[in-house]
C-alpha positions in Angstrom: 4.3 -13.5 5.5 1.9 -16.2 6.1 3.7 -17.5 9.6 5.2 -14.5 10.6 4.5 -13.2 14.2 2.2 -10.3 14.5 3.6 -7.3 16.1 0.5 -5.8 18.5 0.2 -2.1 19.3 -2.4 -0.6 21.3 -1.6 2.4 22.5 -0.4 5.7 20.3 2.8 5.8 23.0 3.5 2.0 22.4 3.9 2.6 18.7 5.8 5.9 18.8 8.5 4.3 21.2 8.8 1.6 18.6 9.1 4.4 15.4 11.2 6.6 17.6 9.0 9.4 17.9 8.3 11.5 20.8 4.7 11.4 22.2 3.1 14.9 22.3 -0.4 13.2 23.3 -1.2 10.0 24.7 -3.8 9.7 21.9 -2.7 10.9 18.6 0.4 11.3 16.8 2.3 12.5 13.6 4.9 9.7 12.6 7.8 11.5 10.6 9.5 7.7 9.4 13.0 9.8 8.6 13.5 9.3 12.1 12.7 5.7 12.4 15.0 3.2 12.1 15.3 1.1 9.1 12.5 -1.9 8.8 12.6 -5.3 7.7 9.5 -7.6 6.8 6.6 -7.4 9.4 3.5 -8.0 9.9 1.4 -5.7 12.7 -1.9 -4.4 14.2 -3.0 -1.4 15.5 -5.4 -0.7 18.3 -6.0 2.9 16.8 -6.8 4.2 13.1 -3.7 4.5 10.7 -2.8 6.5 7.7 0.2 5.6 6.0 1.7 8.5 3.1 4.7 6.4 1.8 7.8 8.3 0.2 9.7 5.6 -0.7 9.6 1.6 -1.8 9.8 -0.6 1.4 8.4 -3.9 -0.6 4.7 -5.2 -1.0 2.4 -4.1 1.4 -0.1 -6.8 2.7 -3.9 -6.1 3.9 -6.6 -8.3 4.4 -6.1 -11.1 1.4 -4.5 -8.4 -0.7 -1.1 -7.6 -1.8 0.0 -4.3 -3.2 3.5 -3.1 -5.1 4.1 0.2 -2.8 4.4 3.1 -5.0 5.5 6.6 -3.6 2.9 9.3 -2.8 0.4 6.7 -1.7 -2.0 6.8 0.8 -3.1 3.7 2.7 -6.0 3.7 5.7 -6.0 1.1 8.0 -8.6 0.7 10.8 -8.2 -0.4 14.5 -8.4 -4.2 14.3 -6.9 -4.5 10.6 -3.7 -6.9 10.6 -1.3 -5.1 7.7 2.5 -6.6 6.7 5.2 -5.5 4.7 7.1 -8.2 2.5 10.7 -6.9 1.6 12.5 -10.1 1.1 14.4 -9.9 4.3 16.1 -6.6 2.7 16.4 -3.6 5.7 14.7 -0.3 4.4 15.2 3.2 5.9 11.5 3.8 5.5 10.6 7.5 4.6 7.1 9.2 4.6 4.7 10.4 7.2 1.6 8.8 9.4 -1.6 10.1 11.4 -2.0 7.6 13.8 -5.1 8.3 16.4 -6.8 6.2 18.7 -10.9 5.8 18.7 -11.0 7.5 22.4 -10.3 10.4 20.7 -13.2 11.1 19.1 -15.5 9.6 21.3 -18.4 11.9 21.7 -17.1 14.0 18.5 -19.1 14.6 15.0 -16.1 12.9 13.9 -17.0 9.9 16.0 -20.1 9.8 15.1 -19.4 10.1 11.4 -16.5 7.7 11.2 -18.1 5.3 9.4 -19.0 7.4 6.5 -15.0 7.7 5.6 -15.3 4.0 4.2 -11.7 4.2 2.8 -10.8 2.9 6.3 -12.2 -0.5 4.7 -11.0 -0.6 1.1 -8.4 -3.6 0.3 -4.4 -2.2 0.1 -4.8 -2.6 -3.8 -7.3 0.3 -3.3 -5.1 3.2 -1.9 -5.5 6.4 -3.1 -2.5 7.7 -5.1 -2.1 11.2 -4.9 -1.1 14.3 -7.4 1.7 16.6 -6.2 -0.9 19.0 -5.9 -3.0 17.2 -3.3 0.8 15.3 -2.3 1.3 18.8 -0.4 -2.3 19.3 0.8 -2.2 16.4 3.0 1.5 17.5 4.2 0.1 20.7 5.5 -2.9 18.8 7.0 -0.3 16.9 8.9 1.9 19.8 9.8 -1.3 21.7 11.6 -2.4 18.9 13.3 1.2 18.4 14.4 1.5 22.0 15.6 -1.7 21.8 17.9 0.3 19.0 19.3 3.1 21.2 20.2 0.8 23.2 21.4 0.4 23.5 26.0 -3.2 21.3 26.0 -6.0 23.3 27.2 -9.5 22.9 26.8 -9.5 24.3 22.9 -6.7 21.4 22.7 -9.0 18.5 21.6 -11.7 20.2 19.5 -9.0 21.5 17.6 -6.7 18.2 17.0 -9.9 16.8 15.7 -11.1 19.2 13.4 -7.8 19.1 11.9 -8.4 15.4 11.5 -12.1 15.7 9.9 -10.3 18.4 7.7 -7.8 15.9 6.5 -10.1 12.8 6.0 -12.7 15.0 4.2 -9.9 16.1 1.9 -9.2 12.3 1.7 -13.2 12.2 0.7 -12.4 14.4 -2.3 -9.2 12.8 -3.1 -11.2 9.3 -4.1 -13.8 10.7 -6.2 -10.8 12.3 -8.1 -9.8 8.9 -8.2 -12.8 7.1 -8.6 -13.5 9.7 -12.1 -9.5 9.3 -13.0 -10.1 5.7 -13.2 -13.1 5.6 -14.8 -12.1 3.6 -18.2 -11.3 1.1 -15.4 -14.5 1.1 -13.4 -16.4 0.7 -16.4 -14.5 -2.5 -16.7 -15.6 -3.2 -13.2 -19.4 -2.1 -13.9 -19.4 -4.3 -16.9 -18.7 -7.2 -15.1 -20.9 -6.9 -12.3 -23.7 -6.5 -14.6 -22.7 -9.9 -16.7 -22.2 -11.3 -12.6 -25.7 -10.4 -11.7 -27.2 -12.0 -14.9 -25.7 -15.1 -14.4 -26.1 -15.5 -10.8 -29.4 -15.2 -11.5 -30.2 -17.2 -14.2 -28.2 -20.2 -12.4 -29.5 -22.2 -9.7 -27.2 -20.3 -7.5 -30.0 -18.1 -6.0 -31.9 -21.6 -4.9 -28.4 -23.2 -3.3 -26.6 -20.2 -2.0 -29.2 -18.2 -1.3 -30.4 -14.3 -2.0 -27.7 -12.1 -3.9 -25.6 -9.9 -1.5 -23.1 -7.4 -2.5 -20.3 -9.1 -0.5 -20.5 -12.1 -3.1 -19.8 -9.9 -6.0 -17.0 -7.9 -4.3 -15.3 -11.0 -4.1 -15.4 -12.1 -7.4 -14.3 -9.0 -8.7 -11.3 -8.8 -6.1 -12.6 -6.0 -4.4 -13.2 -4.7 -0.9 -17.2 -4.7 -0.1 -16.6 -0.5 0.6 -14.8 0.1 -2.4 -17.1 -1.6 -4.9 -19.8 -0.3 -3.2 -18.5 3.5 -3.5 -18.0 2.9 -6.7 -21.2 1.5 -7.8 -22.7 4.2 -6.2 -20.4 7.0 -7.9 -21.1 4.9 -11.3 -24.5 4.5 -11.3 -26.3 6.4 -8.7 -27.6 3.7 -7.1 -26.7 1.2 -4.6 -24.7 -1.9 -5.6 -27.9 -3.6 -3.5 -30.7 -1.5 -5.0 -29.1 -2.2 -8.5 -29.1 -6.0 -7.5 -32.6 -5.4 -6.9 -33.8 -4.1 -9.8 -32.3 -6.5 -12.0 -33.9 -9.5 -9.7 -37.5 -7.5 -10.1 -36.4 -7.4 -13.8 -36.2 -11.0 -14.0 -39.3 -11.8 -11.5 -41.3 -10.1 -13.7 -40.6 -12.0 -16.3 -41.1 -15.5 -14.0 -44.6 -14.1 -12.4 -46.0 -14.2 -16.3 -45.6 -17.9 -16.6 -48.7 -19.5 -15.9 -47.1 -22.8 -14.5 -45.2 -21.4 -11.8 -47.1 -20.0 -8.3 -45.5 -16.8 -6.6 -44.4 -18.8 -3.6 -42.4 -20.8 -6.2 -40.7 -17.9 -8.0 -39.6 -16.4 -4.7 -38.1 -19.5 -3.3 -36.1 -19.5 -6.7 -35.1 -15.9 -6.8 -33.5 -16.8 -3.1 -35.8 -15.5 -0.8 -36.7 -17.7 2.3 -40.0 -16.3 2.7 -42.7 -15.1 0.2 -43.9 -12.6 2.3 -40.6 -10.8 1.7 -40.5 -11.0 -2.1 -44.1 -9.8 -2.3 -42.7 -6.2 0.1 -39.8 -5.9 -2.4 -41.7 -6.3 -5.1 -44.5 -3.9 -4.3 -42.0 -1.3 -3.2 -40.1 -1.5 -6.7 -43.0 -1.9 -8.5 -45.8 -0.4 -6.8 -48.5 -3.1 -6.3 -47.9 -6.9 -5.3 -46.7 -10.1 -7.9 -50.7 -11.1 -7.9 -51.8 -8.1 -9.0 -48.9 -7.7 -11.5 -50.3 -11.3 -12.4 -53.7 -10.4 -12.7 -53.1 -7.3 -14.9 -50.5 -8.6 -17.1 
């Protein structure tokens, strides 16, 4: 996959000519892959958000530095920008399945536009896709259907408030969906919880903190082969706090413990905890804690 040419799409129009679908709006479409015609390898990116529901095996999907084993009944979200491939081994697949394709125009201006961000599924890794019950299999199919029947629809000025809504309806559904997932897989995120806990320790007792600098989520994401949106979702469903906030608290866990050794000066202890300046130690600390690392000095 590594040298292949990317295939670019743009526009909603430029992609339905290429899956053999008929545009019904110039901005959002419902991709019915029965009518495509059969697919080999590619690799491809979309000017416009993406949501694949697979029905059948087309070969390891690729996203970011990810691979994933296609299974049927998956969803995958991919966001304007994201390169994605399928590997088949040269094989040519009639692909099957359905996929909401819409372009960010369309919700310019919208509450969906505005909340866009807080569907953070649009940046989990490939390996992260939400597999889907029967139950919630057909739920998403009638999603689809409706917003395909508005599209049918003569466009008037109800046209675009309601082809959105539909969409919101769909990705909040989406919303529920993962913490399904997230509570269905929770022998496994313990797993994951686990190890970030043991990560934290040890990047913190190293030298690591001094050399690379101040903890950040990203760093443990990657260790734990995880997207930075998934692991933080999932910290956050876990343990009720923030993957950062909990990276916090151990480090004020561990200052504490460094501010009641005599021979070292705060200044010191925050240049070792990876801070660049002291100043900003001594906020954190006195918002976790409630009054500065001199006076917790002082009184302990």
């Amino acid at each position: 996959m590594e040298d292949q040419e990317v295939e670019i799409y743009n526009s909603v129009s430029e992609y339905n000519k290429m899956a053999k679908q008929e545009t019904l709006h110039p901005l959002v479409s419902v991709i019915d892959f029965s009518k495509s015609d059969p697919v080999c390898q590619h690799k491809r990116t979309f000017g416009f958000y993406t949501v694949f529901l697979k029905d059948v095996m087309c070969g390891d999907m690729f996203y970011g530095k990810n691979s994933y084993d296609y299974q049927e009944g998956t969803l995958v979200f991919i966001a304007p920008g994201q390169t994605y491939g399928i590997y088949n081994k040269g094989k040519w697949i009639q692909p099957a399945g359905y996929a909401l394709i819409f372009h960010p125009d369309l919700i310019k201006g919208t509450n969906l536009g505005k909340n866009i961000k807080d569907y953070s599924f649009f940046s989990y890794d490939v390996h992260e896709a939400l597999h889907l019950s029967e139950k919630e299999r057909e739920i998403i199919l009638e999603c689809f259907k409706n917003i395909k029947l508005e599209l049918e629809q003569s466009i008037d000025k109800h046209s675009k408030s309601l082809i959105v809504n539909n969409i919101e309806l769909f990705l909040n559904y989406c919303m529920r969906f993962y913490d399904r997932q997230f509570i269905t897989r929770d022998h496994v995120n313990q797993g994951v919880i686990g190890k970030f806990e043991n990560l934290v320790d040890d990047y913190l007792k190293s030298d690591n903190p001094k050399n690379i600098g101040f903890p950040m989520v990203n760093y443990f994401a990657e260790k734990l082969n995880l997207s930075a949106n998934y692991f933080g979702d999932l910290i956050k469903k876990e343990l009720g706090v923030s993957a950062q906030e909990f990276i916090h608290n151990k480090l004020i866990d561990v200052a504490k413990e460094q501010i009641l050794d005599p021979a070292k000066s705060i200044s010191e202890i925050s240049y070792d905890l990876g801070f660049k300046y002291p100043q900003h130690f001594t906020r954190l600390f006195k918002t976790k804690v409630g009054i500065s690392p001199s006076e917790y000095k002082t009184l302990n």
